[in-house]
Backbone as ProteinMPNN parsed JSONL, in Angstrom:
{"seq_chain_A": "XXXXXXXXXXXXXXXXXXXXXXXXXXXXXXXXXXXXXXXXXXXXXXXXXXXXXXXXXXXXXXXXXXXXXXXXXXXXXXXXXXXXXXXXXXXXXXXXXXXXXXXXXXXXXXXXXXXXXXXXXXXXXXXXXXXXXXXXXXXXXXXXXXXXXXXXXXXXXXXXXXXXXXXXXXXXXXXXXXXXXXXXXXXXXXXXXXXXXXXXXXXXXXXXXX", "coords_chain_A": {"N_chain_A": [[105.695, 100.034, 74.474], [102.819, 101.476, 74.763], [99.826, 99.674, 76.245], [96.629, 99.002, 75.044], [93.731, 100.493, 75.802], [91.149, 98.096, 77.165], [87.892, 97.612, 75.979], [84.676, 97.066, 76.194], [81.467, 96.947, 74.169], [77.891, 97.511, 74.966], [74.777, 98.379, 74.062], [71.142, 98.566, 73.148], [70.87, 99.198, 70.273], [71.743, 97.919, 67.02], [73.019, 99.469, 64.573], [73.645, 101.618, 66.035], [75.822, 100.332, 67.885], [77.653, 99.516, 65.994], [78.265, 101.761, 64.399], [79.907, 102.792, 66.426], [81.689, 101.08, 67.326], [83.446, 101.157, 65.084], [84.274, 103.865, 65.134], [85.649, 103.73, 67.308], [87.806, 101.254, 66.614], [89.201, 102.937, 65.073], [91.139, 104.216, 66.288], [94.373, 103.688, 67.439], [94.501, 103.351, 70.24], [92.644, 101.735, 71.543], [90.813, 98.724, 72.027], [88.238, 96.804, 71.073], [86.3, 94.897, 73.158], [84.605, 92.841, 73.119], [80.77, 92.851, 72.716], [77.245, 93.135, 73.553], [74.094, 93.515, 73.489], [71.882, 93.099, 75.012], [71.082, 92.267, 78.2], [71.409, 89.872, 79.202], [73.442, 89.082, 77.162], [75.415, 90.744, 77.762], [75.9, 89.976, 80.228], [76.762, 87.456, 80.375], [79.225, 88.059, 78.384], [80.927, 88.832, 80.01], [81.593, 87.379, 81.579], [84.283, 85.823, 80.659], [85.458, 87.651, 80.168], [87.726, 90.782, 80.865], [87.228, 93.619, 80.975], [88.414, 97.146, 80.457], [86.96, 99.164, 80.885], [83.562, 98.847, 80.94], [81.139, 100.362, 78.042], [78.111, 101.823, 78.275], [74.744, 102.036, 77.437], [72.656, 103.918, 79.526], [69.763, 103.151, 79.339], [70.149, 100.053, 79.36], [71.449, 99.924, 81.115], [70.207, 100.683, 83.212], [67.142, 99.965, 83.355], [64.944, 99.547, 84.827], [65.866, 97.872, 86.666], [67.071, 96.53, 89.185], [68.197, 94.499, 90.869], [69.672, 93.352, 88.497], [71.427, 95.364, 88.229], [72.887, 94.943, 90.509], [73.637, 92.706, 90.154], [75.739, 93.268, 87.811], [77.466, 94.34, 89.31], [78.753, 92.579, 91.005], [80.065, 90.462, 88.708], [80.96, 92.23, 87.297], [83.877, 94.639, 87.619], [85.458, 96.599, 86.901], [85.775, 100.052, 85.172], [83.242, 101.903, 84.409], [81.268, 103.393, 81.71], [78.718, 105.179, 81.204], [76.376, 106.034, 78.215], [74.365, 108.334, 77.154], [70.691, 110.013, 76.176], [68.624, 111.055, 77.312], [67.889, 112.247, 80.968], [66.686, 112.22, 83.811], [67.443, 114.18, 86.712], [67.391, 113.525, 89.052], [67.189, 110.857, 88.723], [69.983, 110.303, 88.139], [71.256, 111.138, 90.118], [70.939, 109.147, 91.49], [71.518, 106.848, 90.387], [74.219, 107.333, 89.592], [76.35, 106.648, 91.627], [76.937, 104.07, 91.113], [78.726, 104.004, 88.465], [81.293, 105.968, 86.692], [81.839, 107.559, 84.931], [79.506, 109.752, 82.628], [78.372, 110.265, 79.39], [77.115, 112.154, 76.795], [75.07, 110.987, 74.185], [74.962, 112.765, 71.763], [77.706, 113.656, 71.774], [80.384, 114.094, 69.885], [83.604, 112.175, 67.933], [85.849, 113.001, 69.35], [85.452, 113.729, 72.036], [84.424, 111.612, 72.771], [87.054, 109.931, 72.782], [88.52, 111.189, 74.877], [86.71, 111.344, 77.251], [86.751, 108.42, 77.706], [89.459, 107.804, 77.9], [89.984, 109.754, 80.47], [88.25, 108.609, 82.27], [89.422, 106.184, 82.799], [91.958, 106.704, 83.371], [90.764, 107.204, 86.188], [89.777, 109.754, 86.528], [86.774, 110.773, 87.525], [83.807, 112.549, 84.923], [83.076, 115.398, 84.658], [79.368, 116.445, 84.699], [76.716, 118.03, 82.159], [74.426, 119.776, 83.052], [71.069, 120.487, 82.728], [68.007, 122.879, 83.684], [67.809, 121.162, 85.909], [67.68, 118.782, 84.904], [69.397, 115.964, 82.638], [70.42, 116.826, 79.36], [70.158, 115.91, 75.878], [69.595, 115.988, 72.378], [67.83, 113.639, 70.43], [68.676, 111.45, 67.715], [66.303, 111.018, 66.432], [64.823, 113.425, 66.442], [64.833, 115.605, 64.891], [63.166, 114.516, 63.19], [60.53, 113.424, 63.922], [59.789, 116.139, 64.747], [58.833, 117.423, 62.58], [57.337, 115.539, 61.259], [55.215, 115.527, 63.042], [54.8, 118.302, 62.977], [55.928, 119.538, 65.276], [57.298, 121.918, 67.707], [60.293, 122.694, 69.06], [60.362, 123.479, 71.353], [57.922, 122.476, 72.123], [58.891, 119.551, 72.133], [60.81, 119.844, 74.403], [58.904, 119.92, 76.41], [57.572, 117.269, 76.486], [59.423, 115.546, 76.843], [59.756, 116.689, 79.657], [57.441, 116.214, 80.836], [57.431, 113.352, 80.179], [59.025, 112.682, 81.848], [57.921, 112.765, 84.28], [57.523, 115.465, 85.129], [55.309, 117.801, 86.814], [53.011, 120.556, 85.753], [53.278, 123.071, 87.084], [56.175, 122.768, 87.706], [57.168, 122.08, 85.525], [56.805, 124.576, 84.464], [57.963, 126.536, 85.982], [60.388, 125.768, 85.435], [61.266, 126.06, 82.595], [60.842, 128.797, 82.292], [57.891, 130.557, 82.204], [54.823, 130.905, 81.692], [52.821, 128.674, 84.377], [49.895, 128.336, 82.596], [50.597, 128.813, 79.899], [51.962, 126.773, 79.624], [50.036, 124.796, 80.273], [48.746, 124.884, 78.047], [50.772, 124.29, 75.698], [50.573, 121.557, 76.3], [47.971, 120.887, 75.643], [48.173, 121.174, 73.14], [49.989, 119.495, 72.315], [48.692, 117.238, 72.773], [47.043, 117.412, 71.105], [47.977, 117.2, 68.473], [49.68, 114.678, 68.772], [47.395, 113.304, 68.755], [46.952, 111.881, 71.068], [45.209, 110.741, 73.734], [45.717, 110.971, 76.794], [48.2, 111.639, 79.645], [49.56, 109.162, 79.392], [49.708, 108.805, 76.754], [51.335, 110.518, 75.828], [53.711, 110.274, 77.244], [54.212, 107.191, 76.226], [54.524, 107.749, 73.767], [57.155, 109.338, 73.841], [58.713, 107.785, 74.959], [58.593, 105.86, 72.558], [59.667, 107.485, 70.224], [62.171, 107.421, 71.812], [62.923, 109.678, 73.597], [63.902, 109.61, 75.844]], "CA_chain_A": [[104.454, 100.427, 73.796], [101.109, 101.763, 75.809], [99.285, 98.972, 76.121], [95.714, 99.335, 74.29], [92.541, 100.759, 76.998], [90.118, 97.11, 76.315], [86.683, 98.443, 75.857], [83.418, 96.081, 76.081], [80.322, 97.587, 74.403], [76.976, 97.416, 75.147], [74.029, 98.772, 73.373], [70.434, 97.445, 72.542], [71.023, 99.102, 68.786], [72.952, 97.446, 65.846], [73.721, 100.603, 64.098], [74.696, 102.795, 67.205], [76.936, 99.562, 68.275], [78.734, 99.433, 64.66], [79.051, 103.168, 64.259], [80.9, 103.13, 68.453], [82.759, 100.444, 66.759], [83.963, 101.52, 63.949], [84.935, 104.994, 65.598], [87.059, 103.506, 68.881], [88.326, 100.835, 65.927], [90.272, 103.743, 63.982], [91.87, 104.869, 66.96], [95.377, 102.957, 67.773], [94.506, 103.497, 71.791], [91.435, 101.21, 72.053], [90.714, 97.294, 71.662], [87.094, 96.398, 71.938], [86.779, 93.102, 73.272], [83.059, 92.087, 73.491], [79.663, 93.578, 72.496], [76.597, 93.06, 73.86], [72.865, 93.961, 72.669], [70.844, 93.147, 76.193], [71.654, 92.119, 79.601], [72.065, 88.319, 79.155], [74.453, 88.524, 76.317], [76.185, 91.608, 78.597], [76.609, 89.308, 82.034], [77.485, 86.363, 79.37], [80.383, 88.047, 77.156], [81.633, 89.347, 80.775], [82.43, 86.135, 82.37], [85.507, 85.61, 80.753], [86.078, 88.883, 79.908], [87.481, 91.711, 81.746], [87.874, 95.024, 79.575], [89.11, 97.981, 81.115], [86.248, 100.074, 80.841], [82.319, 98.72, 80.084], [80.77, 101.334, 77.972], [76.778, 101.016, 78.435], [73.893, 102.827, 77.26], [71.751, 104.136, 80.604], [68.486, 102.16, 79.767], [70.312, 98.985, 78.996], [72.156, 99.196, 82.048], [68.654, 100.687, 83.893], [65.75, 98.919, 82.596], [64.137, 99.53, 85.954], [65.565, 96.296, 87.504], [67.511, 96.993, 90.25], [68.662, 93.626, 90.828], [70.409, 93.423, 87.326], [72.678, 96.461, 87.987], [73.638, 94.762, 91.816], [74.78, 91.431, 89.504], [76.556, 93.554, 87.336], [78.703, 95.05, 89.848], [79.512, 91.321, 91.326], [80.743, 90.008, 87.845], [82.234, 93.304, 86.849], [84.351, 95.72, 88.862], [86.45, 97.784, 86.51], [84.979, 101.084, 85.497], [81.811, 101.944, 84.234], [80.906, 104.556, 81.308], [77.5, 105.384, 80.767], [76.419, 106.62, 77.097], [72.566, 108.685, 77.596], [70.484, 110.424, 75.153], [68.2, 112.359, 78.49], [67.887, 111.302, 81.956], [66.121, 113.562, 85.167], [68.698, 114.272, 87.747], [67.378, 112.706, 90.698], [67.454, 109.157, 88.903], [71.056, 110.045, 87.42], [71.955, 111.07, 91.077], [70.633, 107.857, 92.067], [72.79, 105.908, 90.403], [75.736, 108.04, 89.361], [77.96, 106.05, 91.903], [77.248, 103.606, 90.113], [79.007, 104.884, 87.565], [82.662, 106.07, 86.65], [81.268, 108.747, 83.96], [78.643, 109.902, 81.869], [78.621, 110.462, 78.075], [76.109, 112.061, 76.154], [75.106, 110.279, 72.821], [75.3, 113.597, 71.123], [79.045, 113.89, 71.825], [81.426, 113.873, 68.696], [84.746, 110.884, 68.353], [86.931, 113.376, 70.012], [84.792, 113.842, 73.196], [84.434, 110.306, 73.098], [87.734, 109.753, 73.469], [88.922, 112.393, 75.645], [85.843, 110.726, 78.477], [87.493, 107.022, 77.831], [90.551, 108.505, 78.495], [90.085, 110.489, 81.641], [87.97, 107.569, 83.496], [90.85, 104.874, 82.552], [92.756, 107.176, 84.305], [90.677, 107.44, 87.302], [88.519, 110.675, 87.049], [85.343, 110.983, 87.275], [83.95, 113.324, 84.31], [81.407, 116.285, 84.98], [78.023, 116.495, 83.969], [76.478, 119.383, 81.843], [73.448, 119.766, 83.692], [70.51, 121.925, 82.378], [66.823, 123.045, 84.638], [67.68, 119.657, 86.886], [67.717, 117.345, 83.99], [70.673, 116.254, 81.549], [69.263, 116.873, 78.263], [70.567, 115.869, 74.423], [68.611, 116.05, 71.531], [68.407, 111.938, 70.233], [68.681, 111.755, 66.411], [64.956, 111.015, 65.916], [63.679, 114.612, 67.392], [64.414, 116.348, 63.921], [62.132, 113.667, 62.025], [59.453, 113.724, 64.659], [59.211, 117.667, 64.74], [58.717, 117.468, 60.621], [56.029, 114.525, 61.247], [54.062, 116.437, 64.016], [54.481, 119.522, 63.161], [55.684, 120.086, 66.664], [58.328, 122.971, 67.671], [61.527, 122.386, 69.793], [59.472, 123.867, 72.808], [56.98, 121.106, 72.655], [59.348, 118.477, 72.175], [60.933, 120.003, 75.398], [57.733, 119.668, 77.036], [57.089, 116.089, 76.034], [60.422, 114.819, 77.61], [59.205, 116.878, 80.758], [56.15, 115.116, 80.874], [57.464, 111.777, 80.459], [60.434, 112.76, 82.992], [57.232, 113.004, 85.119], [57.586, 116.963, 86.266], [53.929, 118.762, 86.304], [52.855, 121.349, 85.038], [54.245, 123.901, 88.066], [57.611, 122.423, 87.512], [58.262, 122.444, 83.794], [56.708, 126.768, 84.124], [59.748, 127.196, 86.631], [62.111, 125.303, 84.186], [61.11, 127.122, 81.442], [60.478, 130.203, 82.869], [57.356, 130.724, 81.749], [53.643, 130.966, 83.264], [51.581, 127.727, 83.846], [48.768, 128.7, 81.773], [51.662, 128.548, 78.719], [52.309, 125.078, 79.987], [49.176, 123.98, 79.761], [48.216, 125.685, 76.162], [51.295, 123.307, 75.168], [50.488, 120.29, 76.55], [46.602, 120.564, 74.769], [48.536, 121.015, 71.212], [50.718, 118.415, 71.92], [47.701, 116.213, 73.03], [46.224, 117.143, 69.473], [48.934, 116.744, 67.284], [49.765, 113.193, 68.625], [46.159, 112.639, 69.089], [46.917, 111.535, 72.893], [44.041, 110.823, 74.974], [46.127, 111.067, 78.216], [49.644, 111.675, 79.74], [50.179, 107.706, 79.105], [50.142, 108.361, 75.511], [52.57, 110.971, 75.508], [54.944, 108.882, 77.675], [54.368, 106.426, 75.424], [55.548, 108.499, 72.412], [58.922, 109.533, 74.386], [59.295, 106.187, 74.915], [58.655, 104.855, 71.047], [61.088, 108.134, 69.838], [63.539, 107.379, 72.244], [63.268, 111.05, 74.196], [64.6, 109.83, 77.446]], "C_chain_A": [[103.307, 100.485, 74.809], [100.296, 100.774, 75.011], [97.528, 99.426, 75.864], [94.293, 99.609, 75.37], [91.16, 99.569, 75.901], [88.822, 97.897, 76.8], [85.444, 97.4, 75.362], [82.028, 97.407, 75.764], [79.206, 97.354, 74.822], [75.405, 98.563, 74.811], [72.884, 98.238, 72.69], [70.313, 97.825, 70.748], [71.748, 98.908, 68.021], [73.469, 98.503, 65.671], [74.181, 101.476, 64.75], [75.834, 101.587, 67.857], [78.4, 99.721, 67.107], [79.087, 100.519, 64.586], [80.087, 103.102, 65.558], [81.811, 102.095, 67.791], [83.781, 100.435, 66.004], [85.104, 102.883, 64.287], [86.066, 104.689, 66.607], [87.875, 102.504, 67.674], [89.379, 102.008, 65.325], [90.752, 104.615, 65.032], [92.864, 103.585, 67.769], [94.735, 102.501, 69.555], [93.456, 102.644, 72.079], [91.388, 99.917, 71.489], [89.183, 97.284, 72.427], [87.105, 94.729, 72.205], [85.539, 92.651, 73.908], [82.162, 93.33, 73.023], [78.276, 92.837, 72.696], [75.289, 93.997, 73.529], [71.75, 94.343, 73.658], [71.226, 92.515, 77.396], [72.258, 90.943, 79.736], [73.127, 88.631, 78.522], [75.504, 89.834, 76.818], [76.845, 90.4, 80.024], [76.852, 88.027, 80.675], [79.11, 86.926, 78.905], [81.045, 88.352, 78.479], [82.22, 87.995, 81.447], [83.845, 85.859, 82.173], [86.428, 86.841, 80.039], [86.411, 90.004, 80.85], [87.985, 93.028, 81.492], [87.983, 96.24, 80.808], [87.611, 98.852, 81.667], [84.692, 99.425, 80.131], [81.65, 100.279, 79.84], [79.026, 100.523, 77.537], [75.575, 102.025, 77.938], [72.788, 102.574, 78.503], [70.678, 102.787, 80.488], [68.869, 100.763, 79.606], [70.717, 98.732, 80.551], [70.904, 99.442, 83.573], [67.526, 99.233, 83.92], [64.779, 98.967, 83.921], [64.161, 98.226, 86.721], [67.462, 96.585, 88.29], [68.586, 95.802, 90.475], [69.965, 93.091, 89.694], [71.746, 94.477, 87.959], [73.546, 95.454, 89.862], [74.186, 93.221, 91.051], [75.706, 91.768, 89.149], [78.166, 93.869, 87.724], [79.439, 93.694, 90.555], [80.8, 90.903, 90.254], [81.78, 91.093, 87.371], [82.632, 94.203, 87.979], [84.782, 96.493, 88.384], [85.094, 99.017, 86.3], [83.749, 100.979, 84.585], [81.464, 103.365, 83.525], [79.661, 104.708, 80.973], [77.128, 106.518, 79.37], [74.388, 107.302, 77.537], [72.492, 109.428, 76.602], [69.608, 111.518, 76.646], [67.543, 111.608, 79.842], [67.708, 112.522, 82.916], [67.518, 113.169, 86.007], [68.279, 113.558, 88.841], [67.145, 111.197, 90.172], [69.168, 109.571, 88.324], [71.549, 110.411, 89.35], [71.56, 109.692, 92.06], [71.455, 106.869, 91.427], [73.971, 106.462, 90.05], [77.03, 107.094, 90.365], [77.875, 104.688, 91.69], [78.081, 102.883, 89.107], [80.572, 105.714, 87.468], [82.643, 107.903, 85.676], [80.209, 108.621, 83.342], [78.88, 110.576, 80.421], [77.397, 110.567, 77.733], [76.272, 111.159, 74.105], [75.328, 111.119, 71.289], [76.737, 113.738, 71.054], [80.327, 113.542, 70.555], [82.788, 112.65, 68.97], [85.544, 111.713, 69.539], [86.789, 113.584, 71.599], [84.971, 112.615, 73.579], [85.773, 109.667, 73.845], [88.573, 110.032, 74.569], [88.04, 111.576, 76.887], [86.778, 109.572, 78.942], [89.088, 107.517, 78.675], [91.017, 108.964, 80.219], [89.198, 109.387, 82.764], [88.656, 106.447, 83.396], [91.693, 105.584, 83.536], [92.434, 107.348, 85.826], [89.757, 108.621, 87.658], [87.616, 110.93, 86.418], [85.168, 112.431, 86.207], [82.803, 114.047, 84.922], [80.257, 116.082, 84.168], [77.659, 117.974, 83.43], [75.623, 118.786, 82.276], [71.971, 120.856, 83.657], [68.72, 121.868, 83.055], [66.554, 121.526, 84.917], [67.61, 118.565, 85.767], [69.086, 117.24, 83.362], [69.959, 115.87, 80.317], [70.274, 116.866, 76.74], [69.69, 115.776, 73.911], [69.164, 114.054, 70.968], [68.028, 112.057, 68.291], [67.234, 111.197, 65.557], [64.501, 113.021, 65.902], [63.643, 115.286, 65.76], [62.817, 115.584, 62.937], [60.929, 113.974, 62.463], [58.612, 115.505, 64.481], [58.654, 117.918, 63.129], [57.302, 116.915, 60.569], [55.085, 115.123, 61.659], [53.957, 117.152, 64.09], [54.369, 119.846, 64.608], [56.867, 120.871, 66.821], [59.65, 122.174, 68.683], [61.281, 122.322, 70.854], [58.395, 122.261, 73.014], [57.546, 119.654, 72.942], [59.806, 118.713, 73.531], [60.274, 119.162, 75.977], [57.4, 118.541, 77.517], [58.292, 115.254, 76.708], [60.128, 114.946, 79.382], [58.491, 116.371, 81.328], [56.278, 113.734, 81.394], [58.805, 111.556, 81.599], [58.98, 112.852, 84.205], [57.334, 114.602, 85.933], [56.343, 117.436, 85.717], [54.279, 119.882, 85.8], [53.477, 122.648, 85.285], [55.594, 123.798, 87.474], [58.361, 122.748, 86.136], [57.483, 124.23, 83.634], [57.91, 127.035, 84.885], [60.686, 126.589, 85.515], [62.0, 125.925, 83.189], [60.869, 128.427, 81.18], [59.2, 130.762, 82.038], [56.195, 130.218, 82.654], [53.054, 129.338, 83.204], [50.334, 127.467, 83.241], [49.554, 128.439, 80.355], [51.632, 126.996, 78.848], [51.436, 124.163, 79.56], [48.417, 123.876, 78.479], [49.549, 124.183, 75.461], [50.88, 122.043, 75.522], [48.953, 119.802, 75.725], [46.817, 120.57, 73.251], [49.2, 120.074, 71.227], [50.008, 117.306, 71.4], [47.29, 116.033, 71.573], [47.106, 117.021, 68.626], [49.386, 115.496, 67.508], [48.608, 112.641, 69.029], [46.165, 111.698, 70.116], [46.08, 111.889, 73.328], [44.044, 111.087, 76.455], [47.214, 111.103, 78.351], [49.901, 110.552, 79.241], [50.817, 108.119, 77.76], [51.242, 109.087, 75.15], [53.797, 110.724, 76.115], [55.043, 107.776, 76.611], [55.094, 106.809, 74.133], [56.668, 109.403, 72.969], [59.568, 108.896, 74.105], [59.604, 106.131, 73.787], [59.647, 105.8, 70.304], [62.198, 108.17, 70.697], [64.072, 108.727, 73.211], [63.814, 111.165, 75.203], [64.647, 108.458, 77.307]], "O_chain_A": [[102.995, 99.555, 75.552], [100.049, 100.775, 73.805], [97.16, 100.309, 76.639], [93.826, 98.524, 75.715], [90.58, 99.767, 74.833], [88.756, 98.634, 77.784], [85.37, 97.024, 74.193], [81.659, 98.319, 76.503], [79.493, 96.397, 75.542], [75.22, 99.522, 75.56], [73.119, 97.508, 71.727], [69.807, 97.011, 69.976], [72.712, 99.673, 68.044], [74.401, 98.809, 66.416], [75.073, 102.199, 64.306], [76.817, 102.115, 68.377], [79.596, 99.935, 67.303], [80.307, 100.659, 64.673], [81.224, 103.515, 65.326], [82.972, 102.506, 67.777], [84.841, 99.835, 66.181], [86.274, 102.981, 63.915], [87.144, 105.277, 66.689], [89.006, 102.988, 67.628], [90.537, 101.611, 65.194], [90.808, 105.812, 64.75], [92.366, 102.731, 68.502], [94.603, 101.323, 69.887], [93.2, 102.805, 73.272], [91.923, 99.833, 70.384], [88.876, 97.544, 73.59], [87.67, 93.771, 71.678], [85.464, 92.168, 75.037], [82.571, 94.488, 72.935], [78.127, 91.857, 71.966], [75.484, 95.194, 73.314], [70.956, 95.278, 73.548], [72.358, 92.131, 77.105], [73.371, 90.798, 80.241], [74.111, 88.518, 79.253], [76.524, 89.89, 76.131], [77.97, 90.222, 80.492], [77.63, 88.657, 79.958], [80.082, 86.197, 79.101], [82.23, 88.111, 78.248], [83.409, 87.86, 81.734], [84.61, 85.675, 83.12], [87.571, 86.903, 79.587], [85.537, 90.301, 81.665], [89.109, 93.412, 81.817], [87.594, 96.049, 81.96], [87.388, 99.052, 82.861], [84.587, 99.477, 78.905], [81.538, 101.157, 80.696], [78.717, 99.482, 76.957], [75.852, 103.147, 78.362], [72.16, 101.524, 78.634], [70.677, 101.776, 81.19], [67.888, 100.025, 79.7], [70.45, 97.698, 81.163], [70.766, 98.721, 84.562], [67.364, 98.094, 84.359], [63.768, 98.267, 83.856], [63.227, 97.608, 87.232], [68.586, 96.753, 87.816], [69.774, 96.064, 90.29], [71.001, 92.542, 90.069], [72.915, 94.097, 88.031], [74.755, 95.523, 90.084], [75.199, 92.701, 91.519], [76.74, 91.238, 89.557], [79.266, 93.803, 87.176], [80.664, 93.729, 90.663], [81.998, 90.918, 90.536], [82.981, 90.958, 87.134], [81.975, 94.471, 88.985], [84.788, 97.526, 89.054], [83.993, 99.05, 86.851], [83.394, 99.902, 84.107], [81.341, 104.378, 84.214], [79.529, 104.011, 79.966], [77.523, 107.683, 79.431], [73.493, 106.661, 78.087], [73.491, 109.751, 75.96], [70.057, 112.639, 76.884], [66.838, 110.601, 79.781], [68.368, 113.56, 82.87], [68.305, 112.225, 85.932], [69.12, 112.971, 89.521], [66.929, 110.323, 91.012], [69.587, 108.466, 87.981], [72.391, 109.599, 89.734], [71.965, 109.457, 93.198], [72.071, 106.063, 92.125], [74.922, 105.744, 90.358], [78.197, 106.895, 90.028], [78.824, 104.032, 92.119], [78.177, 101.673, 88.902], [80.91, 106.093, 88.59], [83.268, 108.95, 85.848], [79.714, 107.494, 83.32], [79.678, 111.513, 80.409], [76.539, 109.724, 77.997], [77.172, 110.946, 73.292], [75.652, 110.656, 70.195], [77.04, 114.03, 69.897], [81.062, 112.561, 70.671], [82.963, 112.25, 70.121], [85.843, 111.126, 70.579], [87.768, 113.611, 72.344], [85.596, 112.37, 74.611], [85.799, 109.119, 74.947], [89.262, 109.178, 75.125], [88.84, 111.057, 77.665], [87.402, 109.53, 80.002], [89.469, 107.462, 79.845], [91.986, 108.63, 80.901], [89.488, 109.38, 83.96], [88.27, 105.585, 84.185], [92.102, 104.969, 84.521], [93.312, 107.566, 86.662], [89.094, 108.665, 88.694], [87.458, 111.225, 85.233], [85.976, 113.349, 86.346], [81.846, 113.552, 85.518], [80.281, 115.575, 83.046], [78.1, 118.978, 83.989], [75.567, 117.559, 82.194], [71.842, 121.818, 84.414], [68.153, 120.787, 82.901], [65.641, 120.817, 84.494], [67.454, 117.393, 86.109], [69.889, 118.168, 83.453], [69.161, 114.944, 80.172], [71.065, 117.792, 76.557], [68.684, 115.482, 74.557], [70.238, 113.462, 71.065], [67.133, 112.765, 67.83], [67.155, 111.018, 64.342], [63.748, 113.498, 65.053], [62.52, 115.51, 65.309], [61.87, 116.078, 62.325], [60.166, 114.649, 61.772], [57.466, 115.876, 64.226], [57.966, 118.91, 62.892], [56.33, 117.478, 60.066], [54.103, 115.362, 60.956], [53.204, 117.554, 64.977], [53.36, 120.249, 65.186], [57.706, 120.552, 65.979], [59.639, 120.952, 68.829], [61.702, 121.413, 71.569], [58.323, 121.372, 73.863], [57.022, 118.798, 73.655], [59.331, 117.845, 74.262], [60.597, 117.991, 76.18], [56.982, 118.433, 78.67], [57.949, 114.152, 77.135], [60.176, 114.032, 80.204], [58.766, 115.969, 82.458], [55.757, 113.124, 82.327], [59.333, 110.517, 81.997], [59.471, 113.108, 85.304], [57.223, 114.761, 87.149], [56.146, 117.532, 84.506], [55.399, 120.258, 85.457], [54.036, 123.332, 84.426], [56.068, 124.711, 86.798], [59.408, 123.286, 85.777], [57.739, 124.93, 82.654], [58.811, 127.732, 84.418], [61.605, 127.149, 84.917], [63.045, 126.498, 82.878], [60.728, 129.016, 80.108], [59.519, 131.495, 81.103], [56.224, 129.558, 83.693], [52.856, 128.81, 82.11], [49.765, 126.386, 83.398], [48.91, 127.693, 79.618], [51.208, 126.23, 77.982], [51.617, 123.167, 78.859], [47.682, 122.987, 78.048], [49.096, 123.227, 74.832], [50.922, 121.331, 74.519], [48.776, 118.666, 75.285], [46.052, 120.173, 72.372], [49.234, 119.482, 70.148], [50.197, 116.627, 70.391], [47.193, 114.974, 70.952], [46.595, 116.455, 67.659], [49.604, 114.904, 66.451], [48.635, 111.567, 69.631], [45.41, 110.727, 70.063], [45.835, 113.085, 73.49], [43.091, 111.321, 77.198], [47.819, 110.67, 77.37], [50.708, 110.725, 78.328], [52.007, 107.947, 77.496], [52.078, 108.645, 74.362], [54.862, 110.948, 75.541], [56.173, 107.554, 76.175], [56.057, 106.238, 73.621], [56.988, 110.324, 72.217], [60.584, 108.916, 73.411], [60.801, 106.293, 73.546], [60.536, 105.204, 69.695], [63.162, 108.881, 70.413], [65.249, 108.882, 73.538], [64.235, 112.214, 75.688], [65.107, 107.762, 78.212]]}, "name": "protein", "num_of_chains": 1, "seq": "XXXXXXXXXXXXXXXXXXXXXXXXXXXXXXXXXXXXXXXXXXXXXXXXXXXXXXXXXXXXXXXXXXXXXXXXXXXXXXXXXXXXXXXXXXXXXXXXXXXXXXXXXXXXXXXXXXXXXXXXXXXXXXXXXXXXXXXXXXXXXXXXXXXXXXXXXXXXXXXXXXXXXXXXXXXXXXXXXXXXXXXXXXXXXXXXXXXXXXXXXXXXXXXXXX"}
């Protein structure tokens, strides 16, 4: 009998942990064997655990602490899947090795398992990769666009923003002039009544856009 690929999660949300649970649960091929919420109770459940494959959501395994990810790799060694909702390319090529694969959060069970699969085995998966970023929609954006009466384009925009690319940068990515660029960024400003880039970083942040 093929012995079962163990699978440690990690995730700071209940309900995206239980749904990933529930889904690798109803598949014979997978044993999870720990779950974790935030970094302590991640380097905790790992000590005496050693699952085949930690699967991690980017900012949990980010968080902008550098130090954290060089523990991680002490205590753990096996592989390393990363789950993301949108992440600029020059921090995903910064840590990509890292990293064993990448998984978007959009990705259906069968994707899911098909990734698990192919880095248990050893290879690395590709990235879809779209104007230098990797980009999913995160299952707030429909609510938000309803709330703010803001379009698909602006939400774009607003990830751009808080991905830090000016105004130059997101008219080449979007092909479109910088005078456009900046017409969006003054409706955004007024529809989330943002006084300054902060605040619309800040509302990335609080919907989760990157």
């Amino acid at each position: 009998m093929t012995p079962k690929i163990k699978i440690f999660l990690a995730d700071s949300y209940s309900l995206f942990l239980e749904g990933l649970s529930i889904i690798l649960a109803s598949s014979e091929k997978f044993e999870i064997t720990g779950i974790a919420q935030n970094q302590q109770e991640l380097l905790t459940g790992l000590k005496n655990n050693t699952p085949d494959i930690l699967l991690i959501d980017f900012n949990l395994f980010f968080q902008g602490n550098v130090p954290f990810v060089q523990h991680l790799k002490k205590v753990y060694t096996n592989k390393v899947l990363i789950l993301y909702d949108s992440i600029s390319l020059n921090l995903l090529k910064k840590w990509q090795i890292a990293a064993d694969g990448f998984l978007a959060k959009t990705s259906d069970s069968n994707e899911l398992y098909h990734t698990i699969q192919e880095i248990y085995q050893g290879n690395k998966n590709s990235l879809i990769i779209k104007n230098n970023y990797v980009y999913s929609d995160t299952p707030f954006q429909q609510e938000l666009i309803n709330r703010y009466s803001l379009t698909n384009r602006e939400v774009e925009v607003i990830k751009l923003i808080a991905l830090e690319f000016s105004s130059i940068e997101i008219a080449h990515k979007l092909c479109v002039s910088e005078y456009t660029v900046d017409t969006y960024r003054k409706n955004i400003a007024r529809k989330l009544n943002a006084r300054n880039v902060a605040g619309i970083v800040n509302f990335a942040h609080r919907w989760e856009l990157i």
